[in-house]
C-alpha positions as CSV (number, residue, x, y, z in Angstrom):
1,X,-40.6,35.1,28.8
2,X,-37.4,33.2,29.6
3,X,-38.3,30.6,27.2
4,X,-39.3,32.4,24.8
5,X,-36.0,34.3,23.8
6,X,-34.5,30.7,24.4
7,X,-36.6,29.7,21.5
8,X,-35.8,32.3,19.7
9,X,-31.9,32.2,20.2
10,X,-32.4,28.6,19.2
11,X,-34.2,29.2,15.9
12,X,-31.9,31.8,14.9
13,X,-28.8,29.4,15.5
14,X,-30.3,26.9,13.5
15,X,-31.0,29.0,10.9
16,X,-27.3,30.6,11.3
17,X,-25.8,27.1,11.2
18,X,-27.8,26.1,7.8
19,X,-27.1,29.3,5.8
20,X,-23.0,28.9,6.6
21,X,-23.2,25.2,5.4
22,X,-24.8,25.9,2.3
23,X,-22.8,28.6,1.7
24,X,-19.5,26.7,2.7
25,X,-20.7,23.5,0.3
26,X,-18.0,21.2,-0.5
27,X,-16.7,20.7,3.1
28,X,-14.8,17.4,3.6
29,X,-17.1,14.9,1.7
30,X,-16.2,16.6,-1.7
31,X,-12.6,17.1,-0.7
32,X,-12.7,12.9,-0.2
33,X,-14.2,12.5,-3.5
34,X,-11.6,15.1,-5.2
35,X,-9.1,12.8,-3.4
36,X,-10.4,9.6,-4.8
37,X,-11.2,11.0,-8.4
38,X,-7.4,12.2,-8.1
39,X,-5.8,8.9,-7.2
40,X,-7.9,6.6,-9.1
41,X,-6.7,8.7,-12.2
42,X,-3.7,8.2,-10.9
43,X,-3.6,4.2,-10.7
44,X,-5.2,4.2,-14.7
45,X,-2.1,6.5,-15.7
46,X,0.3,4.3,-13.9
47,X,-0.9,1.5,-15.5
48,X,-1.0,3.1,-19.1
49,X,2.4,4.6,-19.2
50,X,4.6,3.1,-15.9
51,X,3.6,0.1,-14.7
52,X,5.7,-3.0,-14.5
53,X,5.0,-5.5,-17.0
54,X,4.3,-9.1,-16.4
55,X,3.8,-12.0,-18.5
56,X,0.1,-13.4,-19.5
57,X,-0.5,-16.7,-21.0
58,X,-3.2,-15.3,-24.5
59,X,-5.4,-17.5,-26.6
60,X,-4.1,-17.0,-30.1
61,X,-5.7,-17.9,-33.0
62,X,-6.1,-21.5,-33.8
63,X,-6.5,-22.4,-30.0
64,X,-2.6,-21.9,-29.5
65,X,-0.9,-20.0,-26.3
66,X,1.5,-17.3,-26.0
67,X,2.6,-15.6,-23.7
68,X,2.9,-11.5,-23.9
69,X,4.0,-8.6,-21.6
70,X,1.4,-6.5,-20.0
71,X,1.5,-3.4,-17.6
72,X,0.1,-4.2,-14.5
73,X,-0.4,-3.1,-10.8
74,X,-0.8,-4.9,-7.1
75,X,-2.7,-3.4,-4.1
76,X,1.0,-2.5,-2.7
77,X,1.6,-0.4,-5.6
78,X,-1.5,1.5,-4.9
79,X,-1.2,2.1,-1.3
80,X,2.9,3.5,-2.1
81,X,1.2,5.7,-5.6
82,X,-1.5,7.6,-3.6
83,X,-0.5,7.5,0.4
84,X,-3.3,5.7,1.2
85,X,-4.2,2.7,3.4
86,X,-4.2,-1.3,2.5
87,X,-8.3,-1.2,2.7
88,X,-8.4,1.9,0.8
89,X,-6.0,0.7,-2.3
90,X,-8.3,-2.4,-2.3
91,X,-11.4,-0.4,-2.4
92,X,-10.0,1.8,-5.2
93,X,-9.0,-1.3,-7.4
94,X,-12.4,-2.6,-6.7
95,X,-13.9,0.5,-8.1
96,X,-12.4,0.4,-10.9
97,X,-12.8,-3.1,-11.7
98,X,-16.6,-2.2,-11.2
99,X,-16.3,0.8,-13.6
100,X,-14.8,-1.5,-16.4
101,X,-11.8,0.5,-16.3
102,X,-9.4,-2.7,-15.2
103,X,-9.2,-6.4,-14.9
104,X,-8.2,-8.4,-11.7
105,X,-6.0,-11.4,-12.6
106,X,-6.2,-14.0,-9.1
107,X,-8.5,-14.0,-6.8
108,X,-6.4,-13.5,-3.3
109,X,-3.1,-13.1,-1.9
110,X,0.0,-11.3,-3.5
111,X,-0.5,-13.1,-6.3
112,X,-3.2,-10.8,-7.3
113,X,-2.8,-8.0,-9.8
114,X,-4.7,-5.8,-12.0
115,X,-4.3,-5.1,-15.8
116,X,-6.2,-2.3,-18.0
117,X,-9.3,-3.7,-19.6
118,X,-7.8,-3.7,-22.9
119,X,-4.6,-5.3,-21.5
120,X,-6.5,-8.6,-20.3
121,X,-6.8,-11.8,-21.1
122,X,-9.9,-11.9,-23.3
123,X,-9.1,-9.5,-25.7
């Protein structure tokens, strides 16, 4: 008898437990990907309206070189725009990269920076 109103108990939590969670939904995972939506749209609007500019050596026309001033962003700049960690920036830059959305110019070290796609060297 004992064990049976255990079972019973036990069934009726587990039941209990999955109705709240469906009911509750988002919970933490959706507030993370809020958060990361949030601050990767905020990297792309630093980069189209305040990021520093830096100077990249173009392929003109007729094979010539020229320099011209882009808007760029490091890893650094990340981490200070959206309170995050150093693996995190990196992780968000990679992302985006990924997405199309922006261009790494380096491959390590703090001479590494990112540009918007249109903003890159090939175009």
């Amino acid at each position: 008898m004992n064990y049976f109103v255990l079972i019973i108990v036990g069934v009726a939590g587990i039941a209990l437990g999955m109705y709240l969670a469906r009911r509750n939904k988002g919970g933490l995972i959706s507030e993370q990907e809020e958060r990361k939506a949030e601050n990767k749209k905020k990297i792309l609007e630093f980069l189209q309206e305040h990021g520093p500019t830096s100077p990249l050596l173009r392929q003109g026309y007729e094979g010539q070189a020229r320099l011209r001033r882009v808007k760029q962003i490091r890893n650094n700049d990340v981490e200070k725009l959206a309170g995050v960690s150093n693996a995190t920036a990196e992780r968000y830059l990679n992302e985006l990269e990924k997405e199309g959305a922006i261009t790494q110019h380096g491959t390590i070290g703090q001479g590494v920076f990112y540009t918007l796609k249109s903003a890159s060297l090939g175009d």
